[in-house]
C-alpha positions as CSV (number, residue, x, y, z in Angstrom):
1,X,-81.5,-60.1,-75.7
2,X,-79.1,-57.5,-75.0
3,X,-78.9,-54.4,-76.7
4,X,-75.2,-54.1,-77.4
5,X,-74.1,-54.1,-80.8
6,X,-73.8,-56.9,-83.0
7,X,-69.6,-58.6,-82.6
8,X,-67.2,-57.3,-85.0
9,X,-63.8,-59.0,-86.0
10,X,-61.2,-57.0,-85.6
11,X,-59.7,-56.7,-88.8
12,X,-55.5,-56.2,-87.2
13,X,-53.0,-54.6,-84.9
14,X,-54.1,-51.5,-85.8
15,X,-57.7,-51.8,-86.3
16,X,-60.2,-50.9,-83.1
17,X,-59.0,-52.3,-80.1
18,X,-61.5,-54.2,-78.3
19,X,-62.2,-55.1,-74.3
20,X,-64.6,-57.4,-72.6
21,X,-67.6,-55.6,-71.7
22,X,-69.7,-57.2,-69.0
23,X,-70.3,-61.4,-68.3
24,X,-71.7,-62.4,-71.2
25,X,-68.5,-62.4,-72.9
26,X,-69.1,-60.2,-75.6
27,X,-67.3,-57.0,-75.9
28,X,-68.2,-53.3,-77.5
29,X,-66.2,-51.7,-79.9
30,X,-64.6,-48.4,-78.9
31,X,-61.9,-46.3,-81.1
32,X,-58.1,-46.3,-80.8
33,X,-56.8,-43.3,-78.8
34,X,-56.2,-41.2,-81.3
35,X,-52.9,-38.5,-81.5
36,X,-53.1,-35.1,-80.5
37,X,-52.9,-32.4,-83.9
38,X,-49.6,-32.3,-85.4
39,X,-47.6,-35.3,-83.6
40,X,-48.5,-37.7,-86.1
41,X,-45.9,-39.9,-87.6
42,X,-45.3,-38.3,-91.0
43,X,-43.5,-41.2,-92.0
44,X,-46.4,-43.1,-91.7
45,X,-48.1,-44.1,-94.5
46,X,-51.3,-46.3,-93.6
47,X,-53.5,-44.3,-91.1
48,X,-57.4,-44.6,-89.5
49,X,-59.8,-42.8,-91.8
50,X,-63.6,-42.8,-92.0
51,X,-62.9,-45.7,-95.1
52,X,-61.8,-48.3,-92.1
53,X,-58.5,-49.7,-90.6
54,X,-55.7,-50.7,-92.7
55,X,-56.5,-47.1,-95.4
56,X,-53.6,-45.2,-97.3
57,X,-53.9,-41.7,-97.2
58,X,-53.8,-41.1,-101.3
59,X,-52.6,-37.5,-100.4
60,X,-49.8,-38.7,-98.2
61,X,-48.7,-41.0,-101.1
62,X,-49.4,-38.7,-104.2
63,X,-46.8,-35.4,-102.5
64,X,-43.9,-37.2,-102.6
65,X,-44.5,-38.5,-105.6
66,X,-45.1,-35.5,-107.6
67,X,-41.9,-34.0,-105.6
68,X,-39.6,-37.1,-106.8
69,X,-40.9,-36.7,-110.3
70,X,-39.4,-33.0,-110.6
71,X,-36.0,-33.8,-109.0
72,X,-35.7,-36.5,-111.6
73,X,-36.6,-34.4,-114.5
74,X,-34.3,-31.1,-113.3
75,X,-31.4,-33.7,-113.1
76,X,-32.2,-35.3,-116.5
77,X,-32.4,-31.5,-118.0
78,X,-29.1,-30.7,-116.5
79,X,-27.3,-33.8,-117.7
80,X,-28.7,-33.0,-121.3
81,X,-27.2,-29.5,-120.9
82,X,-23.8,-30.5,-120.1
83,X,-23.3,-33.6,-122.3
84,X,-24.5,-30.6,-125.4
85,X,-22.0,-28.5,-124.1
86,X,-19.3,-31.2,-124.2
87,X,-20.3,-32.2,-127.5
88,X,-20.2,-28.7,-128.8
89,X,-16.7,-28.5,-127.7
90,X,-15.7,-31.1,-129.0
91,X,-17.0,-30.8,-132.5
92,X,-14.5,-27.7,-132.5
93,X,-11.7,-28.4,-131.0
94,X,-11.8,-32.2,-132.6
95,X,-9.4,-32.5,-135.4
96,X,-11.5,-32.0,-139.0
97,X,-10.3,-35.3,-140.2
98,X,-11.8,-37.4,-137.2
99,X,-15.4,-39.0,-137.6
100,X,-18.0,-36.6,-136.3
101,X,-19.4,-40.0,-134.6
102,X,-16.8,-40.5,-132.6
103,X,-17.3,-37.4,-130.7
104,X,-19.9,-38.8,-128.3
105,X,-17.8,-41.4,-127.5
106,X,-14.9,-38.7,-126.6
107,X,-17.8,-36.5,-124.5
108,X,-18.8,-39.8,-122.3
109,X,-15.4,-39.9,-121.1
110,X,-14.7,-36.8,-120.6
111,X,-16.4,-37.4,-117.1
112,X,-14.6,-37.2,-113.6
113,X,-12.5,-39.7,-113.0
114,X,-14.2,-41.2,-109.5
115,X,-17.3,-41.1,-111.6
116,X,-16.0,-42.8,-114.2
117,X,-14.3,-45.6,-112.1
118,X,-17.3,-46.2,-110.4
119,X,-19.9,-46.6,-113.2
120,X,-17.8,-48.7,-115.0
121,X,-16.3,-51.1,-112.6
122,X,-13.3,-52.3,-112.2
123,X,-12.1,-53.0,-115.6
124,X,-12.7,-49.1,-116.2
125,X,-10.6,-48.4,-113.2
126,X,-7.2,-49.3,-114.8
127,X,-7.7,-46.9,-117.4
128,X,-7.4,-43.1,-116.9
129,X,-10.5,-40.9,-118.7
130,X,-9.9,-38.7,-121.2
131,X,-9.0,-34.7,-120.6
132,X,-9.6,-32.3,-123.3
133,X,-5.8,-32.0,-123.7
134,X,-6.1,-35.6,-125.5
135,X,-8.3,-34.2,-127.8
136,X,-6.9,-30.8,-128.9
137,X,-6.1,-31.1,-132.5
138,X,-2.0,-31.9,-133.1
139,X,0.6,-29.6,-134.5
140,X,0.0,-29.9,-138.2
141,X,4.4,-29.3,-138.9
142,X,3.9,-30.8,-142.5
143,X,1.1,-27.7,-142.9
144,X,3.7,-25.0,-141.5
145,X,6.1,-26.7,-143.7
146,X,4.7,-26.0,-146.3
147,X,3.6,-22.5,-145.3
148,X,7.1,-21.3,-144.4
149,X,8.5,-22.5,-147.9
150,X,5.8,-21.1,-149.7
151,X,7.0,-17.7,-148.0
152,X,10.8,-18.1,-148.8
153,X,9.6,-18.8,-152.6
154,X,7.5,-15.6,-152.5
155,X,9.9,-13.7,-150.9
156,X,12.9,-14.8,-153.3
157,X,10.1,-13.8,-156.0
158,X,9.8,-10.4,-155.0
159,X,13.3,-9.6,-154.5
160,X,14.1,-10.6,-157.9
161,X,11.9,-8.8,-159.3
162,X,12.9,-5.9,-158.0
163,X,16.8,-6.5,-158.5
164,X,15.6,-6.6,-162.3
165,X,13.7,-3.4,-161.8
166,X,16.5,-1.6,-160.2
167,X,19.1,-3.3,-162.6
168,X,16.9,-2.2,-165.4
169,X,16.2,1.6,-164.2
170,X,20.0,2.0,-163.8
171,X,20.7,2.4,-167.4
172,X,17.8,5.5,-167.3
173,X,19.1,8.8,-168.5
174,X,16.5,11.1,-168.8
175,X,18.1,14.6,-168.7
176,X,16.3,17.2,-169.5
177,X,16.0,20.9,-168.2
178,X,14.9,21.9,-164.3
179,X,15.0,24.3,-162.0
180,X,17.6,23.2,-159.9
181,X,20.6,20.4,-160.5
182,X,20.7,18.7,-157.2
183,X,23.6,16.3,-156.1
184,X,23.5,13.7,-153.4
185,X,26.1,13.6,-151.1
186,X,28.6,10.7,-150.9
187,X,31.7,10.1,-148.7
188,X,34.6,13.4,-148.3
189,X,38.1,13.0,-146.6
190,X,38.3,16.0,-144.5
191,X,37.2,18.2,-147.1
192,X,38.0,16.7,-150.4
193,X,35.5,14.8,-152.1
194,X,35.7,10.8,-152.7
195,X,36.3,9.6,-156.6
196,X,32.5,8.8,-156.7
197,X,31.5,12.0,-155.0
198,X,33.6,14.2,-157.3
199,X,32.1,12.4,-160.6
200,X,28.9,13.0,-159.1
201,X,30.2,16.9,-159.2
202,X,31.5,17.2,-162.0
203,X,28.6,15.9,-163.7
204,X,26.3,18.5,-162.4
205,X,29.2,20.7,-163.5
206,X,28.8,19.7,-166.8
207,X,24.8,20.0,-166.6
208,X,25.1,23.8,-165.3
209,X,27.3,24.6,-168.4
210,X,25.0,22.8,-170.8
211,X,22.1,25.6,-169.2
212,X,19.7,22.8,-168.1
213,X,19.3,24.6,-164.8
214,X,20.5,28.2,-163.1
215,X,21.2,26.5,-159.7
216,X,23.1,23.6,-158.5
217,X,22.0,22.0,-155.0
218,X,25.0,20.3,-152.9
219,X,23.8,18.0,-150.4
220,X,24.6,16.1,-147.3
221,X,25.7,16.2,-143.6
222,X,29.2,14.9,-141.9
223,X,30.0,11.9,-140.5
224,X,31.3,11.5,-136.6
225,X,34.7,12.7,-136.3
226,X,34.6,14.9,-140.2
227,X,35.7,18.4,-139.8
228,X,33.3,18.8,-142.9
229,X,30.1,18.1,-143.9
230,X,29.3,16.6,-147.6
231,X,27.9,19.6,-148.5
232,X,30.0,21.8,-148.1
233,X,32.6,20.0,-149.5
234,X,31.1,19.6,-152.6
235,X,30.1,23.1,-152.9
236,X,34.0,24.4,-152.2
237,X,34.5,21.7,-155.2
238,X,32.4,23.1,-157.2
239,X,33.7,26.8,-156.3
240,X,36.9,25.7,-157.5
241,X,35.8,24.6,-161.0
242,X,34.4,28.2,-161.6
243,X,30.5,27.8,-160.7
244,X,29.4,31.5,-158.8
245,X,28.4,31.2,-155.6
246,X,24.9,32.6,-156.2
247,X,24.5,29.3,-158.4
248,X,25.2,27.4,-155.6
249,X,23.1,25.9,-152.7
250,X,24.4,23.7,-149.8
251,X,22.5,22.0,-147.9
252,X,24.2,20.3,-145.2
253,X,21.5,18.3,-143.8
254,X,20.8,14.8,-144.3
255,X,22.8,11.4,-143.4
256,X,21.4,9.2,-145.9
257,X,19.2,9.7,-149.0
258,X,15.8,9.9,-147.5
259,X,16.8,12.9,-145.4
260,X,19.0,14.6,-147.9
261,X,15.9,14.4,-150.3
262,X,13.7,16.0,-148.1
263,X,15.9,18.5,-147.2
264,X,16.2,19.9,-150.3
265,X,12.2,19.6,-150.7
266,X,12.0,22.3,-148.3
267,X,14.7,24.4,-149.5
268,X,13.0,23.9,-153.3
269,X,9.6,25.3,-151.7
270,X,10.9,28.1,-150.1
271,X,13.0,29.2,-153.3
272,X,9.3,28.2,-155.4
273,X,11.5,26.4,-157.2
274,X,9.0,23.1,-159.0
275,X,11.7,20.5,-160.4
276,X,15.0,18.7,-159.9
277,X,17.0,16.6,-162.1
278,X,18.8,14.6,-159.6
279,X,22.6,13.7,-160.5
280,X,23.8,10.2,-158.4
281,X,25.0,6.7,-159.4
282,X,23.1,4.5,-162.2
283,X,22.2,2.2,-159.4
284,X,20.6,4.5,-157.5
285,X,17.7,5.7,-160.0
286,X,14.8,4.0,-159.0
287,X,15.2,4.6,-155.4
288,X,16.2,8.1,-156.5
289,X,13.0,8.7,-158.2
290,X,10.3,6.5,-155.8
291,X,12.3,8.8,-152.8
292,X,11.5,12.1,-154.6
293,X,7.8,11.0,-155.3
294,X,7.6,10.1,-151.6
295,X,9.0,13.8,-150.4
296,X,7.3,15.6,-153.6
297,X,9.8,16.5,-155.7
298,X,9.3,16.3,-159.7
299,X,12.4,15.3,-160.5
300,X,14.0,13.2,-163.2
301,X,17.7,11.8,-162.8
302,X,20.8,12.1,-165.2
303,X,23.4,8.9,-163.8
304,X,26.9,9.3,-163.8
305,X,29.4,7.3,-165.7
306,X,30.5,5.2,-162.6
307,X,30.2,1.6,-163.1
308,X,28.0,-0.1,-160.0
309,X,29.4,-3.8,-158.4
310,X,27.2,-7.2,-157.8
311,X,27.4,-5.6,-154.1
312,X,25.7,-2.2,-155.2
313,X,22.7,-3.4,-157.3
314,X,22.1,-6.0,-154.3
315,X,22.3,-3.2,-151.2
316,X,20.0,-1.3,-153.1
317,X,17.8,-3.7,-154.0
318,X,16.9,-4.8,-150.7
319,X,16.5,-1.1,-149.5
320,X,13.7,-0.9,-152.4
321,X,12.2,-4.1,-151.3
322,X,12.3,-2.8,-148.2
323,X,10.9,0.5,-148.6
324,X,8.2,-0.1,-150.9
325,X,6.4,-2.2,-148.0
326,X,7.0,0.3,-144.9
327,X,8.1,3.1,-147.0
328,X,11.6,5.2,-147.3
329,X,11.0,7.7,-144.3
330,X,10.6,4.5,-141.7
331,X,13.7,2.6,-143.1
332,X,15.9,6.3,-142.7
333,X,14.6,6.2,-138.9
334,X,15.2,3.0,-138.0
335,X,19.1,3.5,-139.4
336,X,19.6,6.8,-138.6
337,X,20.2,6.6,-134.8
338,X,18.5,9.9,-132.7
């Protein structure tokens, strides 16, 4: 017998290849040529091992495998992130009285538009996706409405309360002794005082005789185009009705009450001189008074007989309202022009 080894089958294409090998037919086995290192196939997934023909390489399998696996899980984690981050925008930017359950609905659609179209099919094509300007919450006019009334009703509140107030203070006499009588300025023709400036005069007049205080205070400053200044005119007035001139103090600074007031704070100070009883219109006393606190005067006012209009106790109204918010100093610079 021969010695050659016993016949194999060959198992397929790319099992061992096998030749005839001498006359009796029978052939011996010998390997496939095999590939020089590193110009294998990598794509090729069944290779020759020492297991036989026809053997998968479990490592060449398991790599990409384990690679796929983590691609799919990073894209699943991201998606999770962004569809939370929808729905937390939407859950404030939703309108309160919308279900909460409808929000998901909102967030799946709120996709790109290509995206959307091709997911869906074609029925989802005819119909444009949502953008988060569909969902922003609507103008709520019946709300603002209702808030803007509510202020008009305060407002008108507010103001009549304080019309009563100033209304109420302008019957106020509280005359009494002071340092110092002080007269606001009102309007002068070229010199000679107005009918309500000269009953503001003679009042003080009338104080200075009674003794309630050695000094009278004349203030205010001239108008554009006046020869004389309030001041001065009512202290040439007051000259002329026999006061002394070393009773007398004009100040001719001041174009409205505010500055008049503070004026005459300074010239009080300097003269150590502690209260004032201030002599102007009825109408004007709680202004007079909250204007004097604001500059730090003590003072107390004694009205004059002039009657007040509709016109007056509403002017002065609103000036309070006005003043007790942003105070008497900011409404005198915003009307008294630089």
């Amino acid at each position: 017998m021969s010695d050659s080894p016993p016949f194999e089958e060959p198992s397929d294409a790319l099992g061992q290849i096998r030749e005839p090998d001498g006359a009796d037919g029978q052939s011996a086995p010998f390997p496939a040529p095999q590939d020089p290192v590193g110009l294998e196939d990598p794509a090729d997934e069944t290779r020759v091992g020492p297991e036989g023909a026809g053997h998968v390489d479990e490592q060449a399998q398991a790599a990409p495998s384990a690679s796929g696996e983590l691609i799919e899980s990073f894209e699943s984690g991201v998606a999770s992130m962004f569809a939370a981050f929808e729905r937390t925008v939407l859950s404030v930017i939703r309108p309160s009285d919308q279900p909460a359950g409808d929000s998901q609905e909102v967030a799946d659609e709120l996709v790109d538009p290509k995206t959307a179209a091709v997911a869906a099919g074609p029925a989802a094509r005819t119909r444009d996706p949502l953008t988060y300007d569909d969902v922003l919450p609507p103008i709520r006019w019946k709300a603002m409405l209702y808030v803007l009334v509510s202020i008009v009703i305060l407002s008108g509140i507010y103001f009549g309360a304080t019309f009563l107030q100033v209304w109420a203070a302008s019957d106020n006499d509280d005359t009494q002794a002071a340092d110092a009588i002080v007269v606001l300025g009102a309007a002068q023709f070229d010199g000679t005082p107005s009918p309500v400036f000269a009953a503001r005069l003679d009042q003080a007049h009338q104080l200075w005789q009674d003794g309630l205080a050695p000094v009278i205070v004349t203030t205010g400053s001239n108008q554009e185009g006046d020869r004389f200044t309030e001041g001065f005119s009512g202290y040439v007035y007051l000259l002329e009705l026999g006061v002394p001139d070393e009773a007398l103090l004009p100040i001719v600074d001041g174009g409205d009450t505010w500055q008049q007031m503070s004026a005459t704070a300074n010239q009080l100070e300097v003269r150590e001189l502690d209260t004032a009883l201030l002599v102007s219109d009825g109408y004007h006393t709680f202004r007079l008074l909250a204007i004097a606190d604001e500059v730090g005067i003590d003072a107390w006012v004694s009205p004059t007989d002039v009657q007040p209009t509709m016109r007056d106790y509403v002017r002065e109204a609103t000036a309070v309202s006005i003043g007790r918010i942003i105070g008497y100093r900011r409404i005198s610079a915003v009307s008294t022009p630089e």
